[in-house]
C-alpha positions in Angstrom: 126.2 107.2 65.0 129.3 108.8 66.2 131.5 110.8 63.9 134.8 112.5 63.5 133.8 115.7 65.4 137.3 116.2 67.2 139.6 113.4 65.8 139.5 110.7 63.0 137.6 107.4 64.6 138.0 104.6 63.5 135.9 101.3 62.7 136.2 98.1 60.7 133.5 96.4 58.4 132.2 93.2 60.5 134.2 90.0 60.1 136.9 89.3 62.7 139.5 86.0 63.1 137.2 83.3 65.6 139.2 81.4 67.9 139.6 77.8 67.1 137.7 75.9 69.3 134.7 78.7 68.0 135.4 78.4 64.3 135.0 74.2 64.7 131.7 74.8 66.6 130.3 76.9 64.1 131.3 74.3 61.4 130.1 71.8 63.0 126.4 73.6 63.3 126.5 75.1 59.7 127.4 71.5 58.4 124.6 69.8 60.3 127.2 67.6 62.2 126.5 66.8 65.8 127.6 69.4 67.7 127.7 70.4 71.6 125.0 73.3 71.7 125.8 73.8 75.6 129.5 74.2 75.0 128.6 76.4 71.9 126.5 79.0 73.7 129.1 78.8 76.8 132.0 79.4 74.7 130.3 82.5 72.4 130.2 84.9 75.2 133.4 84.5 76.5 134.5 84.7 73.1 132.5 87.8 71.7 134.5 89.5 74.4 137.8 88.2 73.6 137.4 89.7 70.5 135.9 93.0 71.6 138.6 93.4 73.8 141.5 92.9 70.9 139.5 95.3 69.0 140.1 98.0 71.7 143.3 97.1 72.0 144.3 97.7 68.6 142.5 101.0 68.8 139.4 100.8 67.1 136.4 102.8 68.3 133.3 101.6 66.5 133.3 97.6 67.5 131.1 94.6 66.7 131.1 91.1 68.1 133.5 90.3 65.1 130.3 88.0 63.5 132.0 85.3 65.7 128.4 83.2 65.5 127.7 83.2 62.0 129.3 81.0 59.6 128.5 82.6 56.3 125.4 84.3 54.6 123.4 81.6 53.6 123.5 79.6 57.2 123.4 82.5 59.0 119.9 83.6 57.3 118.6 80.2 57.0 118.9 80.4 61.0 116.6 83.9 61.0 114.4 82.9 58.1 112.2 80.4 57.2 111.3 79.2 53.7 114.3 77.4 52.8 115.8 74.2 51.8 119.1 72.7 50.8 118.6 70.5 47.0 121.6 68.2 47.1 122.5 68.0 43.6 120.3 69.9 42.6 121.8 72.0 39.7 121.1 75.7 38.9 122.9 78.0 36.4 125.9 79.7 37.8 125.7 83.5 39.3 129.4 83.8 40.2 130.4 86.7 42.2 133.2 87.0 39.4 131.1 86.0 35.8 132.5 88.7 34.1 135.8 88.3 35.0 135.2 84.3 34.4 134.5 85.2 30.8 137.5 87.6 30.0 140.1 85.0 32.3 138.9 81.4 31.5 142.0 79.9 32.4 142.7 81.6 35.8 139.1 80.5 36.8 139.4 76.7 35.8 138.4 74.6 38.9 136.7 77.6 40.4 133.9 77.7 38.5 131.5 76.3 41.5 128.4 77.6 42.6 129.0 79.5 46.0 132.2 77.1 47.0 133.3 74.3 47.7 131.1 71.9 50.2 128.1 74.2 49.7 125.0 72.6 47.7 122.2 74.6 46.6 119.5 76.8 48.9 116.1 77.7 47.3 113.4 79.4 49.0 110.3 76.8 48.3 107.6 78.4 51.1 106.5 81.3 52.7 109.2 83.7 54.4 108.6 84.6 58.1 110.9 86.0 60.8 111.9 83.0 63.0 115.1 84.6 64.4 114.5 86.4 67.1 116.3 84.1 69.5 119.2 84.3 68.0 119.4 87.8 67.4 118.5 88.0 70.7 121.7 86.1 71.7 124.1 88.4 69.5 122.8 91.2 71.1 123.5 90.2 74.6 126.9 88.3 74.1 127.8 92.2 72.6 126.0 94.3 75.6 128.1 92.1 78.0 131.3 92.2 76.0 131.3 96.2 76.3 130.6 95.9 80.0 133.6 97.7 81.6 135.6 99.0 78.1 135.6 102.2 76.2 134.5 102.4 73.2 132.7 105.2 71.3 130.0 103.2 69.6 128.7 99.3 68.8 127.2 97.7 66.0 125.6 94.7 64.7 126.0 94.0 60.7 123.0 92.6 59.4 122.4 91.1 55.7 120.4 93.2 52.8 118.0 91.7 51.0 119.1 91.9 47.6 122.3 90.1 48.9 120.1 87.2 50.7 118.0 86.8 47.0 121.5 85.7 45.5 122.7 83.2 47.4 118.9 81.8 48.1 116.9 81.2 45.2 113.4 81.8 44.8 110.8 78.7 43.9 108.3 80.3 45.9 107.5 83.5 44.8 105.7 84.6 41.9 107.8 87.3 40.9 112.2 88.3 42.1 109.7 91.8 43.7 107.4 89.6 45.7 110.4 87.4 46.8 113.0 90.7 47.6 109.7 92.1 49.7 108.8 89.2 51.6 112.7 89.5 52.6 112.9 92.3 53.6 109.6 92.6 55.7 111.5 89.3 57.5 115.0 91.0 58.2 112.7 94.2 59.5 112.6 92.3 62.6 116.0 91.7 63.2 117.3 95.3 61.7 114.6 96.2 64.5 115.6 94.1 67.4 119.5 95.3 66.5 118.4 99.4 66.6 116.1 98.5 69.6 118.6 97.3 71.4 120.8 100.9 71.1 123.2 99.5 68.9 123.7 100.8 65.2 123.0 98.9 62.7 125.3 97.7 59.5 123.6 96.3 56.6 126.0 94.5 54.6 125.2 94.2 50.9 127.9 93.2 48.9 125.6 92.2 46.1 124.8 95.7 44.9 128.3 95.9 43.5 128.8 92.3 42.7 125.5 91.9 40.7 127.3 93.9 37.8 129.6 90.7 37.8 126.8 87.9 38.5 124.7 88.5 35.6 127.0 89.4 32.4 124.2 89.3 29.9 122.9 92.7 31.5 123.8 96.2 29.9 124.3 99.1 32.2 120.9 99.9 32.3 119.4 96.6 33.0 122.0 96.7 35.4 121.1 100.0 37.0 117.1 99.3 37.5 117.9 95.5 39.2 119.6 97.6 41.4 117.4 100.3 41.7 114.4 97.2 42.7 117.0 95.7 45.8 117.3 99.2 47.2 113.8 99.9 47.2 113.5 96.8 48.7 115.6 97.3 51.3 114.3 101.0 52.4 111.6 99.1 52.7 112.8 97.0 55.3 114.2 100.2 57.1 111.2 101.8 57.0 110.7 103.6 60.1 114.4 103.4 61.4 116.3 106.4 62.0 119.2 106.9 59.2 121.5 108.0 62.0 121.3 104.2 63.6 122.2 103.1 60.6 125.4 102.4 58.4 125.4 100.9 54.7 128.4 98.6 53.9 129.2 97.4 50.2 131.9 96.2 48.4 132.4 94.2 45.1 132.0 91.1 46.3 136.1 91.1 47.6 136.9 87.6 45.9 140.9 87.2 45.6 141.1 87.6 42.1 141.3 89.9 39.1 138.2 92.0 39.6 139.3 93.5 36.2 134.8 94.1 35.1 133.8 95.6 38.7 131.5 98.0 38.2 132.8 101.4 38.7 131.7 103.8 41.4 130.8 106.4 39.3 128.3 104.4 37.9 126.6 103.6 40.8 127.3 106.5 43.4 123.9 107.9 42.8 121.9 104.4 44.0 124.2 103.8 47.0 123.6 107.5 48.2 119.7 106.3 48.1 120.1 104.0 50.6 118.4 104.7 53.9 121.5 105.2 56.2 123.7 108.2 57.3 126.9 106.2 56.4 128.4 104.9 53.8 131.5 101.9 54.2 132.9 101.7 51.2 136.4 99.8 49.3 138.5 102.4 48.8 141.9 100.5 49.2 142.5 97.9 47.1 144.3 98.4 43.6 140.7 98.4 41.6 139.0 100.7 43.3 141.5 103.2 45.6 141.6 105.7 42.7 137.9 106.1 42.9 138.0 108.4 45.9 138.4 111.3 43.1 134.4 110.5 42.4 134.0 112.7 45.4 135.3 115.7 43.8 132.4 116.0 41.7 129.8 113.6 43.9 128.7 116.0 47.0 127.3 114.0 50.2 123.8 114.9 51.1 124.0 116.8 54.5 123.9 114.9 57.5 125.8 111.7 55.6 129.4 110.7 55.8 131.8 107.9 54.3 133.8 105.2 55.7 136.4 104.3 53.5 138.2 101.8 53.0 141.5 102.4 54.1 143.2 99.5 55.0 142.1 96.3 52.5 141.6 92.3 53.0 143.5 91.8 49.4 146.8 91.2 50.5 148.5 90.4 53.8 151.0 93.6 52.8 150.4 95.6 56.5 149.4 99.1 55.0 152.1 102.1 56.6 150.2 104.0 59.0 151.6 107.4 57.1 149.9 105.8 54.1 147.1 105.2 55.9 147.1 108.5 56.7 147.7 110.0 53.6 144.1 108.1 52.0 141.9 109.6 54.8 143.4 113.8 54.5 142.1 112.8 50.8 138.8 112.1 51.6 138.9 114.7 54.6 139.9 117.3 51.6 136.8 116.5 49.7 134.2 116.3 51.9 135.4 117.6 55.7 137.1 116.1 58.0 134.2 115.9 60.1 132.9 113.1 57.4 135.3 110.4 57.4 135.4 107.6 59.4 138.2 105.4 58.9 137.3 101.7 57.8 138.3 98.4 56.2 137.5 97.3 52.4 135.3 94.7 53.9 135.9 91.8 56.9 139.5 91.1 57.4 138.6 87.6 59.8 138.5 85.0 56.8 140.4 87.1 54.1 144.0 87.4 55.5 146.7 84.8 56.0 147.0 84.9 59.6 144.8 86.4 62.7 147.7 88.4 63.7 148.0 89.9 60.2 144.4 91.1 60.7 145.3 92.3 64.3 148.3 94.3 62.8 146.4 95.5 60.2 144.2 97.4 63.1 146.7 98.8 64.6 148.1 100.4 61.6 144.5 101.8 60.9 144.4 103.4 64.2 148.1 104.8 63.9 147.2 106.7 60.2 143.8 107.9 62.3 146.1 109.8 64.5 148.7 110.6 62.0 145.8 112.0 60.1 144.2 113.5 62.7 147.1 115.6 63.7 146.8 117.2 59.9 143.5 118.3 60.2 143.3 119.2 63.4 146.8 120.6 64.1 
């Protein structure tokens, strides 16, 4: 992976705005409505460059395909893996993304309190787990390598899901135990992390959950807490067994909900595991008004050699357009604490479905890029 050798680059953490006609398609085929398949896989390339294109535009140098052909976690997995099927009304108890907050804010939550959203019914793993995505990994891969055909950038990547993350939103009725189950996942995803690095491209594994778990189960003190963790990481070094930690990047947030996030688990209390994690960066929140004062953790947290973060710096929690001096002035702290030569500049986590408006999130971009160069100019002047 490239980093900040000369100037501060800049990157973004996966989800991008889909064009219309795109986001109906993809509906459509997550639903399991009737949908053209030959428009579908027409449209995608053209599309995955559209957006690759924008992304240059607005000055980003580490691009994806924007995740323009997966509609959300669960269908997106439920495409690579097998084992799974939907239980219409089927009920399970509740592991919201925001339990604790649930708890301390009943009213604010009223009428949100559904299982993973509105539409959505239940996903439970009832057989054995095998790879059965290689198709359309395959496809991702090549709708990217075309997209980049005549454009600069300084690196691509493909984001990928962690398996502690997949275990959450499908639920195991197969496995005898949650290790058997997280380990069957992760020798699954191996392929595609595989295919992805294979392919040149780095990889991002996306795993929201490690944060968010804190919040999902209530009921669990810090250190309960601290060894589920502890299991989902091993079970996904597992799964990157054998793949160079410089072809990979490690994105988590806490879960990025719009809401109070008032119980997130702090940083400080769980530094330590991400830094375990197989990967030579880190993309972490670091924007948003729960969690921008925890770049002071790095003052006393040191990065192992060879690693380097990817802050946050410009967030999905409001459609405010951060000031590139601002910008600017949260990547010098970083670069302050652990060399300017370690910080990539990032997003909190995907701006496509999280802001009011595409052009917000294309604005957004742009401001990035502009504290990058504002930034750079103070530690390189």
């Amino acid at each position: 992976m490239k980093r900040s050798t000369s100037r501060i680059l800049t990157t973004h953490a996966g989800s991008l705005p889909r064009p219309d006609d795109v986001k109906a398609l993809i509906a459509a085929k997550a639903a399991g409505e009737p949908y053209d398949r030959e428009a579908l896989a027409r449209r995608l390339p053209t599309a995955v460059a559209e957006v690759v294109r924008l992304q240059v535009e607005a000055g980003l140098d580490s691009v994806n395909d924007g995740e323009l052909s997966k509609p959300n976690f669960t269908d997106y997995v439920r495409e690579r893996i097998s084992g799974f099927e939907a239980r219409p009304g089927r009920q399970l108890a509740r592991q919201l993304i925001f339990g604790r907050d649930a708890e301390k804010f009943p009213e604010y939550f009223a009428g949100r309190m559904t299982f993973r959203g509105a539409g959505q019914q239940p996903v439970l793993c009832t057989g054995r787990i095998r790879y059965i995505g290689a198709e359309a990994v395959r496809a991702d891969i090549e709708n990217l390598r075309a997209a980049l055909r005549g454009v600069r950038v300084e690196e691509a990547y493909l984001p990928a899901v962690a398996p502690g993350t997949i275990e959450h939103w499908l639920r195991n009725e197969h496995y005898p135990t949650d290790e058997a189950y997280l380990f069957a996942i992760a020798d699954a995803m191996r392929e595609e992390y595989r295919a992805i690095v294979d392919a040149g491209l780095v990889l991002q594994i996306d795993d929201p959950d490690l944060a968010d778990a804190w919040q999902i189960h209530p009921q669990m003190s810090g250190g309960e807490y601290r060894k589920f963790a502890d299991l989902r990481i091993d079970a996904l070094n597992y799964a990157l067994r054998d793949i160079p930690a410089d072809r990979v990047r490690f994105h988590m947030c806490w879960g990025s909900y719009h809401g109070p996030h008032r119980f997130d688990i702090p940083l400080r209390d769980i530094v330590d595991l991400i830094l375990k994690v197989q990967a030579d960066a880190y993309s972490i929140e670091a924007s948003n008004p729960c969690h921008e004062h925890e770049w002071r953790v790095w003052a006393t947290v040191k990065l192992p050699p060879g690693k380097f973060l990817v802050p946050g710096v410009v967030g999905h929690y409001s459609d405010f357009i951060e000031h590139p001096e601002l910008v600017a002035e949260r990547l010098v702290r970083y670069a302050k604490l652990v060399g300017r030569e370690n910080v990539v500049a990032g997003t909190d986590c995907g701006l496509g479905t999280r802001v009011g408006h595409p052009t917000i999130a294309w604005a957004k971009f742009q401001a990035l890029a502009e504290g990058a160069r504002l930034a750079t100019k103070q530690l390189w002047s």
